[in-house]
C-alpha positions in Angstrom: -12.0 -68.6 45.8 -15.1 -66.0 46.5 -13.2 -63.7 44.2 -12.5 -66.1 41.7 -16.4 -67.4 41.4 -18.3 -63.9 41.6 -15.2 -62.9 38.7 -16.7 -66.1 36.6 -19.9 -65.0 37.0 -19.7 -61.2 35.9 -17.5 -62.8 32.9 -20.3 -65.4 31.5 -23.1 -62.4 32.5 -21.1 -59.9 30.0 -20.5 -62.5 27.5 -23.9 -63.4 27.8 -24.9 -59.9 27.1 -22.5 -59.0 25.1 -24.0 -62.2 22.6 -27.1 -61.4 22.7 -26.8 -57.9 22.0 -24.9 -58.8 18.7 -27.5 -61.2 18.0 -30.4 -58.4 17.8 -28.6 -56.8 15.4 -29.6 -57.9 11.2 -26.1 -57.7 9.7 -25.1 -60.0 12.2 -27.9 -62.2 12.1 -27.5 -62.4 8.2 -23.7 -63.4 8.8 -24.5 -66.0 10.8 -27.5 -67.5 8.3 -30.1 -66.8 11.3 -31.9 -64.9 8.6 -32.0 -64.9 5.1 -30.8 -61.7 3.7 -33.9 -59.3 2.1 -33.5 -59.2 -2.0 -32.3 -56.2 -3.5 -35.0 -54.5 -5.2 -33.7 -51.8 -8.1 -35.9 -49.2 -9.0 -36.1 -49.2 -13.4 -38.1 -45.7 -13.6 -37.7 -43.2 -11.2 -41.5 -42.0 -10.3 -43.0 -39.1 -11.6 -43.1 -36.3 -9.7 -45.9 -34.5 -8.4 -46.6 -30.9 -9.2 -48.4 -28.9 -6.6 -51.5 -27.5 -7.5 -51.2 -23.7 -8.6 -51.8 -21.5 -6.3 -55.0 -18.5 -5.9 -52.8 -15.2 -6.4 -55.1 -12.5 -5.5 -54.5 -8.8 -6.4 -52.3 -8.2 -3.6 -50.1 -10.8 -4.3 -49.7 -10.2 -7.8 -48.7 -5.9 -7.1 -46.1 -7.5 -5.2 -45.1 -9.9 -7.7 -44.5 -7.2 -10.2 -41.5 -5.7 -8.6 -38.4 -7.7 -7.1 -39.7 -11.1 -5.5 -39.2 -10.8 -1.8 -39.3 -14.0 0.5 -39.9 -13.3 4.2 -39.2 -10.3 5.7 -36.1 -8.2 6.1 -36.2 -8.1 9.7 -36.1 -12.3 10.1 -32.5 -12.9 10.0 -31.2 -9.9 13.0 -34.6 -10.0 15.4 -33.4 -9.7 19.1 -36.4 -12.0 19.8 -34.5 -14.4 17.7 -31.2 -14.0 19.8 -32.4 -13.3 22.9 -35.6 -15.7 23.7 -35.1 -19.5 24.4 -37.6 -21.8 23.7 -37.7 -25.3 25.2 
């Protein structure tokens, strides 16, 4: 009888949590008419987009320029501190 009571108990505890749970979440609110679904908003225009300002070269930068464009440095991709050090 002891079994059958604390087995009725753990059963209407899960459902109870199990209900709840479902009830927190929006799709299932909507479904259920607990909330009224948000309206769809569509977008017309897509915005314009925004241009950074142009940057200050300065005479270094624009020797460099004049050859091959180089982004980084060569070494970036194979540096043992790269392999080898672990950062948190």
């Amino acid at each position: 009888m002891l079994n059958f009571l604390l087995g009725a108990v753990a059963g209407a505890l899960m459902a109870a949590v199990a209900t709840v749970t479902a009830l927190r979440n929006p799709d299932v609110q909507v479904r259920m008419g607990l909330v009224r679904p948000a309206p769809v908003t569509i977008q017309t225009r897509r915005p314009d987009p925004v241009c950074p300002p142009p940057a200050v070269q300065t005479h270094c930068q624009v020797s460099a320029q004049a050859g091959s464009p180089q982004v980084g440095q060569p070494d970036m991709l194979f540096a043992r501190r790269r392999f080898w050090s672990v950062a948190p």
